[in-house]
DOROTI-626584 format. One record per atom (N, C-alpha, C, O, CB): z, y, x. Coordinates in steps of 0.05 Angstrom, whole numbers, plus 5000, padded with zeros to 4 digits. Glycine has a CB too. Layout:
BEGIN
ZYX
...
% end
This chain:
BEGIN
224773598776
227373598763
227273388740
225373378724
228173878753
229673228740
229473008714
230273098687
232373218685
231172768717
228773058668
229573128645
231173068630
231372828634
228373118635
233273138610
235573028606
234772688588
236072478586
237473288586
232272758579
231772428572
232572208589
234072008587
228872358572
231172328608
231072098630
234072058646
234571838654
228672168654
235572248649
238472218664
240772088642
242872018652
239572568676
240272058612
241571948584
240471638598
242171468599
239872088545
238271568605
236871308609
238171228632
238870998632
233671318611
238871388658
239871308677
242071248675
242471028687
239671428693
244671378660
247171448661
247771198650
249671068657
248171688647
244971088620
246270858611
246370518625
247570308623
245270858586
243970648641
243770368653
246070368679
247970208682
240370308665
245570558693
247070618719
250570518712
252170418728
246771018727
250870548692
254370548687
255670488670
258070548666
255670738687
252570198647
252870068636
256169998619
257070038596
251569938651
257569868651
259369758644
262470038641
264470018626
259369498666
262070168652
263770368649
264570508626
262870538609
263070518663
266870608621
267970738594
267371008597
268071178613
271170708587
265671008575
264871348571
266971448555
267771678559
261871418554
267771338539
269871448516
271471218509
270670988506
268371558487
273871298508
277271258500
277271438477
276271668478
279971358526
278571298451
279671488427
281971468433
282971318449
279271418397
283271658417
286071638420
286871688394
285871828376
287471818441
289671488397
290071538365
293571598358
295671558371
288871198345
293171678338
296571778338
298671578330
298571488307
297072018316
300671478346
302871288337
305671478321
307171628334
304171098369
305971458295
308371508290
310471498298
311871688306
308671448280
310971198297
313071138314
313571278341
315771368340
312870898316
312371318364
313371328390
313171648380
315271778384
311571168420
310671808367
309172088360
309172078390
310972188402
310772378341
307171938401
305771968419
302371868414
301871678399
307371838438
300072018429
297971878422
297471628437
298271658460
295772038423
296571418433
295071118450
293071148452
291671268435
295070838440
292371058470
289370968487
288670768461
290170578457
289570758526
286370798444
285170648427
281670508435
280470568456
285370838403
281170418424
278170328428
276670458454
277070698459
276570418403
274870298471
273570438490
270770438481
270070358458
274070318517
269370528497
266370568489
264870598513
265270808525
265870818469
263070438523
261870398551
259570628547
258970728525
260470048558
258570708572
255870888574
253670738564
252070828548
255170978604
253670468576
251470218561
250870238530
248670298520
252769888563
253470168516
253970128488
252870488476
251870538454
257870008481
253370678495
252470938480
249770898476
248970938453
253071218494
248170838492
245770888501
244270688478
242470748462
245270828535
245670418483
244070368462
244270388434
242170388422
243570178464
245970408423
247170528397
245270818391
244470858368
250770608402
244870988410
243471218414
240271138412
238571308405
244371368442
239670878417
237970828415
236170768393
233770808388
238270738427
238670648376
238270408357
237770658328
236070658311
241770138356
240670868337
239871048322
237171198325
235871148304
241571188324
236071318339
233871458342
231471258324
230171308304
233471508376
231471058337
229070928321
229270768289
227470668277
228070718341
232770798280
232470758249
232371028244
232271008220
234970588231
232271218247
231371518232
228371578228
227371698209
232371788249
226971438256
223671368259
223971238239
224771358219
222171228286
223671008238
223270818206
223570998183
222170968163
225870548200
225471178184
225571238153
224271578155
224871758140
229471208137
222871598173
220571858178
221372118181
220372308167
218671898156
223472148202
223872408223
222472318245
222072098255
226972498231
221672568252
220672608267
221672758281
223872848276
219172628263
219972848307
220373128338
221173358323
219473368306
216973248359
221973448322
222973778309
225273708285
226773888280
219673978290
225473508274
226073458249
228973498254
229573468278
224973188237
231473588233
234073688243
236273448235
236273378211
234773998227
237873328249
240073208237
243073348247
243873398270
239872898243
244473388217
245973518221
248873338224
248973138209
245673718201
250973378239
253073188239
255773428243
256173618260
252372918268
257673308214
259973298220
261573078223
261972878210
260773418207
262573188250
264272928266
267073008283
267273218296
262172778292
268572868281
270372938309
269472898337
267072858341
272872768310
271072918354
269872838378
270572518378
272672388377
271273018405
267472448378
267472078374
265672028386
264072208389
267171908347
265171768397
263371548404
260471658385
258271708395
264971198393
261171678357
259171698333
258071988342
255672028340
260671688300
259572138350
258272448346
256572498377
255172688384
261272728339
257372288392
255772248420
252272088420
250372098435
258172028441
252871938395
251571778390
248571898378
246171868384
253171618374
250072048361
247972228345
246972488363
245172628354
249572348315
247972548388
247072778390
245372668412
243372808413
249073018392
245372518427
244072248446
241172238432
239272388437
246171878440
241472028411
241171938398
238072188388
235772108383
243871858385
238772448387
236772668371
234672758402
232272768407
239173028355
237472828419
235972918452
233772688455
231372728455
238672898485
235272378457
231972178463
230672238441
230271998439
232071808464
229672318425
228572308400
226572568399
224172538392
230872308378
227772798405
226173008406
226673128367
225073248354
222572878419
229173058361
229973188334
232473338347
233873278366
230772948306
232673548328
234373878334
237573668323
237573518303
232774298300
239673698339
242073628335
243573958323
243574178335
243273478367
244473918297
245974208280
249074038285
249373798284
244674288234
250574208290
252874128299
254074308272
253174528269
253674208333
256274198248
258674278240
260774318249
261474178268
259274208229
262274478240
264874648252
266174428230
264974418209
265375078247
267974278233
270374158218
272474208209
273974068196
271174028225
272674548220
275174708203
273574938192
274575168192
278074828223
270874888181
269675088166
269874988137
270574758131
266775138175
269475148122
270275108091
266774958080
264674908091
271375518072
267874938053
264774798045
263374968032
261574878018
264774538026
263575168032
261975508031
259275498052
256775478050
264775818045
261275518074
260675548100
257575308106
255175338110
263875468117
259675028104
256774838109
255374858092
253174878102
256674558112
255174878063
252874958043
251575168055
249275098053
253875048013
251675348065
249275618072
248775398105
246475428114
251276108077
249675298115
248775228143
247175028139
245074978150
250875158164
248474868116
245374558119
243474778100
241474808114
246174078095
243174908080
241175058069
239275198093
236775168093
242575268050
240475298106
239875438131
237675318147
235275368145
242175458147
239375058169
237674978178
236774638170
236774428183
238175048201
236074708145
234674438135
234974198152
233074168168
231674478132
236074108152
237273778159
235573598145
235673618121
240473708147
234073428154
234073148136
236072868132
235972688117
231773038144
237472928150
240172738145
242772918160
242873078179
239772378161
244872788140
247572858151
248972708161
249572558143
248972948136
250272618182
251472448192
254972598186
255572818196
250272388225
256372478171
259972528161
261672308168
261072068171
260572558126
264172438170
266672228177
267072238149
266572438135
269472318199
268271998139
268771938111
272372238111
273272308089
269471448107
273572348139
275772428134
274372668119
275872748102
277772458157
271572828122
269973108123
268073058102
266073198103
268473208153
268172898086
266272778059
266173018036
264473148024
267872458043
269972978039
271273128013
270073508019
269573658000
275773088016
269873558036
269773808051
266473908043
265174108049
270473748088
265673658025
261773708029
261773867996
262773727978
258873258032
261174017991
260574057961
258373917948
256474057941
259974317957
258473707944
256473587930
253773697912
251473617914
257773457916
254873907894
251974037888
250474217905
248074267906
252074177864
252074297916
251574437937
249774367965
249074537981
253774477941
249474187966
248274047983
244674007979
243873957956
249873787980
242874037999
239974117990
238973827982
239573607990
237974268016
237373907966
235673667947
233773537974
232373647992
233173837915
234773177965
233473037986
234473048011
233172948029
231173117989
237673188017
239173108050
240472838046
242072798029
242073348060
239772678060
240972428067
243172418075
243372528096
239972308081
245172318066
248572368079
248972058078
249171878061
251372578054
249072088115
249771788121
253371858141
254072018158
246271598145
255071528117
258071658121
258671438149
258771188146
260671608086
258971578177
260371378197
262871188181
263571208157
261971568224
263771028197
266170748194
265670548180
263670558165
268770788183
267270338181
265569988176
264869978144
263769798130
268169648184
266070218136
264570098106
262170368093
261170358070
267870048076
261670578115
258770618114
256170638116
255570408121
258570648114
254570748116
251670728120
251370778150
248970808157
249870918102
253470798172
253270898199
252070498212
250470448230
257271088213
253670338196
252970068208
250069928205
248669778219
254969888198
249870028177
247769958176
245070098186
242969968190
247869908155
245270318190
243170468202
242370378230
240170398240
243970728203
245270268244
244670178265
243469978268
241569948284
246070168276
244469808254
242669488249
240369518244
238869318247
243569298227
239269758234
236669678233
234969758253
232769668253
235769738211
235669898266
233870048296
232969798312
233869568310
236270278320
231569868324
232069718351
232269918379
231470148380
229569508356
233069818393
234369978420
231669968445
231369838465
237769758434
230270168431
227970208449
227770468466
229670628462
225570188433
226770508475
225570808486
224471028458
222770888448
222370718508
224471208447
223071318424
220371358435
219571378459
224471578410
219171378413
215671498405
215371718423
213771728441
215071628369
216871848417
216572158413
219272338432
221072478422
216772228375
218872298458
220872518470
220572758476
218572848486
221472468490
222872908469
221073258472
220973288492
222273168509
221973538463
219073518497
217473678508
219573938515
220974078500
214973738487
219273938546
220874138562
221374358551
223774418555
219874218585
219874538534
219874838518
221674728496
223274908489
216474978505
221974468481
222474388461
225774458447
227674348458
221674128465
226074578433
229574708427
230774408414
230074318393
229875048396
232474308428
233974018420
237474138404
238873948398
234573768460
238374308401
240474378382
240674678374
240174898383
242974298394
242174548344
243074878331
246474848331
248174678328
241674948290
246175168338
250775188332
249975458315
248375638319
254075308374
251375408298
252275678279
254975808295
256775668302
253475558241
254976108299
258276198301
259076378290
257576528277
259276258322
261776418292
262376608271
261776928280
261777118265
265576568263
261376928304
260477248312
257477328299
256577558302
260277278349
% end
């Protein structure tokens, strides 16, 4: 049986050119949504890539947690890609949870970086937040571009291991 490493590796090469993701965005005018930006399986993979190995550079590792609040985006595909090749625990935020809520969840499960939409920034309690979490903000004027630029789009070090737990969900039950 193939491991989900390896079928992320296939999917990206296999369908390269194909759109994995369409945003959609809201028009006032018509108050209808448009087909906005596409995003190929290729471009995930390596972006997923690029990410995985600038988080290596800056010393996560296999077990290590990154936590992301995101909408459903290209970015939040990217990162959770991005942790699975990597063999780091993907913590998923709830985006209509209060900042109560994510303060006891990144305390919880210790994150070494946060991946945020600059819209879910405001939503972070700043002191609140554990000493030493890295909060890197997606869109063109945050640290999401540059993180990428610095990777390179390799295979990672370190892929987990079949027993290996690759995400956390908090719920409310």
């Amino acid at each position: 049986m193939p491991s989900v490493v390896s079928l992320i590796h296939e999917l990206g090469a296999r369908h390269a050119a194909r759109t994995a993701v369409a945003r959609l965005d809201w028009d006032p005018a018509s108050q209808r949504y448009r087909r906005g930006p596409e995003t190929t399986y290729g471009a995930l993979l390596d972006s997923s890539l690029r990410l995985a190995d600038a988080l290596a550079r800056r010393g996560l590792r296999r077990g290590d947690r990154v936590a992301c609040l995101l909408d459903n985006s290209a970015e939040m595909i990217v990162t959770e890609w991005a942790c699975l090749l990597s063999g780091m625990l993907w913590v998923a935020l709830n985006v209509r949870a209060s900042a109560v809520e994510h303060a006891a969840i990144l305390a919880d499960s210790t994150p070494a970086v946060l991946v945020v939409s600059p819209r879910y920034r405001e939503m972070l309690d700043a002191p609140a937040l554990p000493a030493g979490l890295r909060v890197v903000e997606v869109g063109p004027s945050g640290q999401w571009q540059e993180l990428l630029a610095a990777g390179r789009p390799q295979r990672a070090a370190a892929e987990p291991a079949p027993e290996d737990p690759v995400r956390i969900r908090y719920t409310s039950g």
